[in-house]
N, CA, C and O atoms as a GROMACS GRO file, in nm:
protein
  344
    1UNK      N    1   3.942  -0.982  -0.953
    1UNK     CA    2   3.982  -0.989  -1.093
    1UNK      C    3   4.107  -0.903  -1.109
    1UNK      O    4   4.115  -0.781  -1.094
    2UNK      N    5   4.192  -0.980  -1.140
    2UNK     CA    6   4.351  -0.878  -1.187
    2UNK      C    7   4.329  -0.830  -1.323
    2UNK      O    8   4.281  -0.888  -1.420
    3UNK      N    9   4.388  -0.677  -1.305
    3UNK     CA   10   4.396  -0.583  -1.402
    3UNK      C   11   4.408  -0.652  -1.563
    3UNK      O   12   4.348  -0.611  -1.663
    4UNK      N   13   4.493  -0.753  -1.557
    4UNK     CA   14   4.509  -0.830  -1.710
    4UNK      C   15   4.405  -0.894  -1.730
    4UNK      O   16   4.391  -0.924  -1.848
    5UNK      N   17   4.302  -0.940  -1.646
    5UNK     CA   18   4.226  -1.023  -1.703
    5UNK      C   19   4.089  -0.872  -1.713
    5UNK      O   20   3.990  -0.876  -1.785
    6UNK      N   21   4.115  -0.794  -1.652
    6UNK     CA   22   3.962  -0.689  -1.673
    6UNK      C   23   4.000  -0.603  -1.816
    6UNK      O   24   3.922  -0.541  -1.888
    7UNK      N   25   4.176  -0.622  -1.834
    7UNK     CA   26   4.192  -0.537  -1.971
    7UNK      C   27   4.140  -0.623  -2.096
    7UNK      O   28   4.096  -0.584  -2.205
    8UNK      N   29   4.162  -0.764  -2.043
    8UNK     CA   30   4.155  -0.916  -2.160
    8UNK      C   31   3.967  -0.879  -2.224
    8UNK      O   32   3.926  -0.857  -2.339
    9UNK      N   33   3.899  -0.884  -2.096
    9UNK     CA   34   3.751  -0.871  -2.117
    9UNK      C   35   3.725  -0.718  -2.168
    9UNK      O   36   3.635  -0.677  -2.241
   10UNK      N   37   3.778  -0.681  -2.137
   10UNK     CA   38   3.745  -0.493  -2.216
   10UNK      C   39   3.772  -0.459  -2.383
   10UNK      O   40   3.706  -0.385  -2.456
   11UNK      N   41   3.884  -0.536  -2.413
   11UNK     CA   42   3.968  -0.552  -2.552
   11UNK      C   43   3.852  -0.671  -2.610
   11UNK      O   44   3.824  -0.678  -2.730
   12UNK      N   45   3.793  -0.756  -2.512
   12UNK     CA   46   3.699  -0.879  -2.570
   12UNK      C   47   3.544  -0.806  -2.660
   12UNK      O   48   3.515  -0.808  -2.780
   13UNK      N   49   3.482  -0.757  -2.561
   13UNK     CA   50   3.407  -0.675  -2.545
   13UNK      C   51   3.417  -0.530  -2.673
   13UNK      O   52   3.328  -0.506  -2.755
   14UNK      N   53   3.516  -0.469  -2.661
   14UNK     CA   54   3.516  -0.387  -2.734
   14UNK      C   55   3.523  -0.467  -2.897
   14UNK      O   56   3.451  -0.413  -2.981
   15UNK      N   57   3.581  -0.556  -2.930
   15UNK     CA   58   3.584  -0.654  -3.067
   15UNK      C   59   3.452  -0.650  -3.121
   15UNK      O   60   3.419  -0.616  -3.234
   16UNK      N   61   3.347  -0.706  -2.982
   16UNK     CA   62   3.245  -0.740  -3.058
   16UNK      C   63   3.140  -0.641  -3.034
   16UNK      O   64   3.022  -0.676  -3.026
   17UNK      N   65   3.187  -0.492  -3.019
   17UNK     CA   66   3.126  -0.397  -3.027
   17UNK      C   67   3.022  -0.346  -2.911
   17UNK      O   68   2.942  -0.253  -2.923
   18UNK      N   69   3.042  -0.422  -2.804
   18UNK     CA   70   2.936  -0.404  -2.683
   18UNK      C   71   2.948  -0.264  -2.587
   18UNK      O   72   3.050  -0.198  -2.569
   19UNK      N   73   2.857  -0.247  -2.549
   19UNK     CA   74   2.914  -0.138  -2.489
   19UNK      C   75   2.894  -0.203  -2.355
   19UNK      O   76   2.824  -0.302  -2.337
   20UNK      N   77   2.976  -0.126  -2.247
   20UNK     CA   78   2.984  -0.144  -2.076
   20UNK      C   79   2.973  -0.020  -2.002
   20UNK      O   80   3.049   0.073  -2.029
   21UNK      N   81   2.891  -0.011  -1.916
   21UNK     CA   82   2.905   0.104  -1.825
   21UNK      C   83   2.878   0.117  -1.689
   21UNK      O   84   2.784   0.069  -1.626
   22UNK      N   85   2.962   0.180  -1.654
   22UNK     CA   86   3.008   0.130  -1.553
   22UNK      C   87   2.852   0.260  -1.426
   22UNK      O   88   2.818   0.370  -1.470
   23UNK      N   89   2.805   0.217  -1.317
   23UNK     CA   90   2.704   0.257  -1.295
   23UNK      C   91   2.667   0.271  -1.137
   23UNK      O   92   2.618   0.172  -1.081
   24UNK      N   93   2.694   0.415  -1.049
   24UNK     CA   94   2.636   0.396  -0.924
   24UNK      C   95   2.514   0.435  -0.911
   24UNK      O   96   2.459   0.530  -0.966
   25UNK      N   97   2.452   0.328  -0.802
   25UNK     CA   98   2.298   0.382  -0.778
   25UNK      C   99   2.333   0.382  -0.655
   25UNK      O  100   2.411   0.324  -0.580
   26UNK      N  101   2.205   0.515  -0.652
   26UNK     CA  102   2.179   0.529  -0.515
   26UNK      C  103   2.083   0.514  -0.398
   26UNK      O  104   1.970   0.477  -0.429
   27UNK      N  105   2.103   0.532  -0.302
   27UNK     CA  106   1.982   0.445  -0.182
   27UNK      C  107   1.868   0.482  -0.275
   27UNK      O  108   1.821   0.369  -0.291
   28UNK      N  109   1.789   0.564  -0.349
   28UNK     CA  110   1.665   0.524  -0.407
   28UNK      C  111   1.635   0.446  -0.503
   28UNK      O  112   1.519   0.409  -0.522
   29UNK      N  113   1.716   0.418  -0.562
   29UNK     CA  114   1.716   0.293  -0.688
   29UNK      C  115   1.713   0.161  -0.612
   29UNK      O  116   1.643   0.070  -0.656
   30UNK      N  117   1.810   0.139  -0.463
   30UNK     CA  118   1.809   0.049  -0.423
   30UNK      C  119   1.653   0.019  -0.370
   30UNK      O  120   1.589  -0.082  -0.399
   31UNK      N  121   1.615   0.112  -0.301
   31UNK     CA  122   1.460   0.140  -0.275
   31UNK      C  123   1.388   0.101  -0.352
   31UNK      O  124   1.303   0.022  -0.310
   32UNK      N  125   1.384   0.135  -0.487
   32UNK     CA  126   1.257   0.075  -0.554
   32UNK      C  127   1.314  -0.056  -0.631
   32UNK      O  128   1.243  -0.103  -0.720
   33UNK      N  129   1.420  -0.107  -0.606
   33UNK     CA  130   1.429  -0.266  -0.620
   33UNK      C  131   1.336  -0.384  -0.538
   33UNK      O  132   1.258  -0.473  -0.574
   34UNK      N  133   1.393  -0.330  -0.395
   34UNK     CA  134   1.361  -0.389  -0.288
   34UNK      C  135   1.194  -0.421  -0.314
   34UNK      O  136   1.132  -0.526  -0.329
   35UNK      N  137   1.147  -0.267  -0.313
   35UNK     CA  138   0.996  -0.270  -0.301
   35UNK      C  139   0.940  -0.321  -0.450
   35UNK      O  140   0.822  -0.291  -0.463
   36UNK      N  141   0.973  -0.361  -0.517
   36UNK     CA  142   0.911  -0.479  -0.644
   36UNK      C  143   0.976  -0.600  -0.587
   36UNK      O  144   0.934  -0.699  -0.647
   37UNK      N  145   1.067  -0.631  -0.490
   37UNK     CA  146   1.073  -0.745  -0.439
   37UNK      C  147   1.195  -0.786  -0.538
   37UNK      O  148   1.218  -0.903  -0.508
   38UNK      N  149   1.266  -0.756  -0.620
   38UNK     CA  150   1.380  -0.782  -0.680
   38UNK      C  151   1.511  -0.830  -0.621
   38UNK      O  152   1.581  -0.921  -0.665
   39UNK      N  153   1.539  -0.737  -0.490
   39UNK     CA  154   1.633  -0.786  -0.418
   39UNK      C  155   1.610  -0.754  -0.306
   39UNK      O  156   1.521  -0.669  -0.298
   40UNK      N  157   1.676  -0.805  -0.160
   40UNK     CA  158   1.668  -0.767  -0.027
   40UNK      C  159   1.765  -0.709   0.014
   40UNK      O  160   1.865  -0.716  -0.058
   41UNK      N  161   1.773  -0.632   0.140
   41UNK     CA  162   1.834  -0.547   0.197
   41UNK      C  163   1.967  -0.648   0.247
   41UNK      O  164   2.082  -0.605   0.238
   42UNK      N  165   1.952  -0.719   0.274
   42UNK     CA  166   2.070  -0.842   0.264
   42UNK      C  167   2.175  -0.855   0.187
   42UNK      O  168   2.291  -0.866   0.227
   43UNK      N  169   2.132  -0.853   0.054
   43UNK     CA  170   2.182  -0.869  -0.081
   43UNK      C  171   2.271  -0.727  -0.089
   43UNK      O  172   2.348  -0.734  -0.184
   44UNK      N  173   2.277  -0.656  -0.049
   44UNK     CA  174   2.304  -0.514  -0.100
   44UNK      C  175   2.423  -0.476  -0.125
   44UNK      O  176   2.453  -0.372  -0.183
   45UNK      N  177   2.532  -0.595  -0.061
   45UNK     CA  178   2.695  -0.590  -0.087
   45UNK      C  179   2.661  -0.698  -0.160
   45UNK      O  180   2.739  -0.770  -0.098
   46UNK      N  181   2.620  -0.760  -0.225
   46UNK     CA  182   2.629  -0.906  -0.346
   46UNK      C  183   2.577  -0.812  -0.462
   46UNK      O  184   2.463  -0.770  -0.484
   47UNK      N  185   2.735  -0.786  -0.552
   47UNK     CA  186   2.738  -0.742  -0.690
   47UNK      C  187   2.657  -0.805  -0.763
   47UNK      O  188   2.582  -0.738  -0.834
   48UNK      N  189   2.648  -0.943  -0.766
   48UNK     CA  190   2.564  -1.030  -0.887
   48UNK      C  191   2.394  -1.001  -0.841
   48UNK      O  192   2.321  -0.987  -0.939
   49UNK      N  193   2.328  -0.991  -0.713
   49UNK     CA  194   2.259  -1.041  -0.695
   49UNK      C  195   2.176  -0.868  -0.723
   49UNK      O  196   2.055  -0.854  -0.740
   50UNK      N  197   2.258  -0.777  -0.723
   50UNK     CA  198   2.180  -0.638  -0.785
   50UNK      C  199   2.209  -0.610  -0.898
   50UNK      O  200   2.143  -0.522  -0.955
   51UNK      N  201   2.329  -0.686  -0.974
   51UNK     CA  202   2.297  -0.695  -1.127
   51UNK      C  203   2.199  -0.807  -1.173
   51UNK      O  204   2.143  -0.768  -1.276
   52UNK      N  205   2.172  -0.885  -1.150
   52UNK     CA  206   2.037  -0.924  -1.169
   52UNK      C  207   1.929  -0.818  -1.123
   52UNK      O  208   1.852  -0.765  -1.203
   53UNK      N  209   1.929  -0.796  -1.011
   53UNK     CA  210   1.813  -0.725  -0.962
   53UNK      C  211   1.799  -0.619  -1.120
   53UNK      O  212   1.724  -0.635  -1.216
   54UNK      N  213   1.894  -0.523  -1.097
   54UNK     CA  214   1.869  -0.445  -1.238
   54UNK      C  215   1.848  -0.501  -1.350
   54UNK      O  216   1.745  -0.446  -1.388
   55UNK      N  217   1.874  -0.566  -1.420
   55UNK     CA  218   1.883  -0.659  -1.560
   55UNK      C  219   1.742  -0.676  -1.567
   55UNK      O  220   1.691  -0.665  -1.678
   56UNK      N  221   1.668  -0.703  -1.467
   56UNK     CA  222   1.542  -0.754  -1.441
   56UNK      C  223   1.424  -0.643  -1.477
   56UNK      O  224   1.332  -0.639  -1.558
   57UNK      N  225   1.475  -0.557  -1.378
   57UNK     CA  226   1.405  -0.382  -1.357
   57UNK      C  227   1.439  -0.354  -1.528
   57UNK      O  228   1.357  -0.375  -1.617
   58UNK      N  229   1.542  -0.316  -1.543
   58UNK     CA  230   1.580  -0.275  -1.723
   58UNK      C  231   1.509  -0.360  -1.843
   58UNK      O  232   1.461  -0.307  -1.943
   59UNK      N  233   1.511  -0.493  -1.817
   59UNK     CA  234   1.403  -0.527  -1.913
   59UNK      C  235   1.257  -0.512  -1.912
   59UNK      O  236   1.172  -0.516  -2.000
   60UNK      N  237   1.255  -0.495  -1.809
   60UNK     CA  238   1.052  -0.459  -1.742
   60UNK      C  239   1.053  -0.317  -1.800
   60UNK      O  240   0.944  -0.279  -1.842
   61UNK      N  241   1.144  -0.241  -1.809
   61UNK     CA  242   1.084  -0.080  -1.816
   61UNK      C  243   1.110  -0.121  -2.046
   61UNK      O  244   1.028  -0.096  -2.134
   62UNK      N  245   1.193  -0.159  -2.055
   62UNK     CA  246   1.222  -0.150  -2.200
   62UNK      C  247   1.086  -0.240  -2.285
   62UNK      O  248   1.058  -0.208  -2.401
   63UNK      N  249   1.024  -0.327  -2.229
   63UNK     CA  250   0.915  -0.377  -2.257
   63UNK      C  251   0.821  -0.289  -2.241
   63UNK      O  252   0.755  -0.276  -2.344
   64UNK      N  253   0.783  -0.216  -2.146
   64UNK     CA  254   0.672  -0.096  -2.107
   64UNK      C  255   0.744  -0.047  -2.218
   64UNK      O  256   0.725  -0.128  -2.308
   65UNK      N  257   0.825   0.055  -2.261
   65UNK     CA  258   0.846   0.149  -2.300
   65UNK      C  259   0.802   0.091  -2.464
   65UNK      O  260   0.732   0.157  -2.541
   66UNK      N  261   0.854  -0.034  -2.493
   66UNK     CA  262   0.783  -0.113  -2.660
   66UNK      C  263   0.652  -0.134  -2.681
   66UNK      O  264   0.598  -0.101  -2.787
   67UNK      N  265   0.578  -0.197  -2.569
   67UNK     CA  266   0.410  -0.195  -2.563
   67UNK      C  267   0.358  -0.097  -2.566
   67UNK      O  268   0.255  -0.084  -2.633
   68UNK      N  269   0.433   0.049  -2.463
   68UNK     CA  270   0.347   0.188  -2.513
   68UNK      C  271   0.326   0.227  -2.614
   68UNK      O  272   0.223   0.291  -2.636
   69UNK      N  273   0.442   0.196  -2.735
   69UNK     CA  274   0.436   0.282  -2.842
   69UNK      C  275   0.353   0.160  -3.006
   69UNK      O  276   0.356   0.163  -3.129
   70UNK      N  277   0.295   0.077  -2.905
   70UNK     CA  278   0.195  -0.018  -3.035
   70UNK      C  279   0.054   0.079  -2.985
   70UNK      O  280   0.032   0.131  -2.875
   71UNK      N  281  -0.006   0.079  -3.077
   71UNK     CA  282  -0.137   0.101  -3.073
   71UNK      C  283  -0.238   0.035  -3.088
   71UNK      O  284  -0.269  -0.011  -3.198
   72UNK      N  285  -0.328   0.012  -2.951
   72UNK     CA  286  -0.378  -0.072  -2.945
   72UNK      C  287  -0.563  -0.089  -3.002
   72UNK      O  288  -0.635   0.003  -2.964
   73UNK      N  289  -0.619  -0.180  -3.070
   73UNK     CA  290  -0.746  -0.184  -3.137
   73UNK      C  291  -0.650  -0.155  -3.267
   73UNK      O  292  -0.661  -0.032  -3.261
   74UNK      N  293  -0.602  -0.166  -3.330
   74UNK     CA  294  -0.573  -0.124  -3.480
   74UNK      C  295  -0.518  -0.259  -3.508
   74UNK      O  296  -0.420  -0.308  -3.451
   75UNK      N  297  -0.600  -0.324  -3.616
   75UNK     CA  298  -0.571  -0.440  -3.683
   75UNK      C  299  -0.421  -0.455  -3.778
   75UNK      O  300  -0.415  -0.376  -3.873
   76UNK      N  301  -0.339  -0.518  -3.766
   76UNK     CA  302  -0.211  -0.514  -3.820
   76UNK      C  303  -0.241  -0.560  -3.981
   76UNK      O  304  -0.322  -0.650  -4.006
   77UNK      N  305  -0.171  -0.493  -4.078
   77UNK     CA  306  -0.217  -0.498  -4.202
   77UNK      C  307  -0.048  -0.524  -4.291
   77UNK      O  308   0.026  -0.429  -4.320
   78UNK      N  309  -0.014  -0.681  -4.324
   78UNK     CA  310   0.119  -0.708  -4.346
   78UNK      C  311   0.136  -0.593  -4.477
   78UNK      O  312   0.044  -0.548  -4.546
   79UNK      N  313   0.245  -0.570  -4.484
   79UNK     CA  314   0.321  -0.464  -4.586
   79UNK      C  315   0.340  -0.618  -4.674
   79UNK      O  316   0.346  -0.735  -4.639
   80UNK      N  317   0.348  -0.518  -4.862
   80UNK     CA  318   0.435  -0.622  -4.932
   80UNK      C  319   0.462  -0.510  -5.034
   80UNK      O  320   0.392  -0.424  -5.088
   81UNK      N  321   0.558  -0.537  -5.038
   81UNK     CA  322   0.667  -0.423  -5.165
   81UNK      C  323   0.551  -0.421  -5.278
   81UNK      O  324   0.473  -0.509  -5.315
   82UNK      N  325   0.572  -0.281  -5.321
   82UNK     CA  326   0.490  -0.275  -5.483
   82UNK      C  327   0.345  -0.274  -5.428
   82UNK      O  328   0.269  -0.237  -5.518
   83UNK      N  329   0.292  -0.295  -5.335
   83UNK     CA  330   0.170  -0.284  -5.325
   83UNK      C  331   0.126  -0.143  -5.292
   83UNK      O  332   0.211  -0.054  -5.280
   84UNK      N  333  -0.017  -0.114  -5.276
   84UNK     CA  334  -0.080   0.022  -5.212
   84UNK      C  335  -0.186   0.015  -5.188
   84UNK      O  336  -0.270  -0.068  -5.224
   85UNK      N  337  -0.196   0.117  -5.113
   85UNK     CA  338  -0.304   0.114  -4.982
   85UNK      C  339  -0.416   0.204  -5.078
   85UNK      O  340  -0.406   0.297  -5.158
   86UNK      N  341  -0.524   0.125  -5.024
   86UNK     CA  342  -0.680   0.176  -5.083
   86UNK      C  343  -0.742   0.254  -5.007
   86UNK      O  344  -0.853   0.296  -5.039
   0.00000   0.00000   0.00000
C-alpha cells in the first residue's frame, strides 16, 4: 500500500470517527491463538489471517465480559416512564 493511499484511508477513517491502532503481539498472544485453534503456526506471516484470528478472540472476550455483568435468575421487569416500582 503506497503512502497516499494509507494517508486516503486514515483521513477516511478519521471522518467517520473510527479509531485504528496500530498493535504488536507477542509469541504469547500468538500462543493462545493457536491453542483455541484460531490460527496455525503457518499462518503467522499472513497479516489477514491473524487479524481475523484476533477479531475473533476480541469478540469472544467482549461477549464474556457482557454476559458477566447480567445477572443471572433475576426476571427482567420492562421499564416505562412515569411508572414505579412497588
Amino acid at each position: 500500500m503506497s503512502d497516499a493511499e494509507r494517508q486516503r484511508r486514515h483521513r477516511a477513517r478519521k471522518r467517520k470517527r473510527l479509531a485504528v491502532y496500530h498493535v504488536e503481539i507477542g509469541e504469547h498472544v500468538f500462543d493462545g491463538l493457536e491453542a483455541a485453534g484460531l490460527v496455525t503456526m503457518d499462518a503467522a506471516d499472513d497479516r489477514a489471517a491473524v487479524e481475523r484470528a484476533l477479531g475473533i478472540a476480541l469478540r469472544g472476550w467482549a461477549d464474556a465480559q457482557k454476559s458477566s455483568r447480567v445477572t443471572p435468575g433475576v426476571p427482567w421487569r420492562g421499564y416505562e416512564p412515569g411508572s414505579q416500582r412497588s
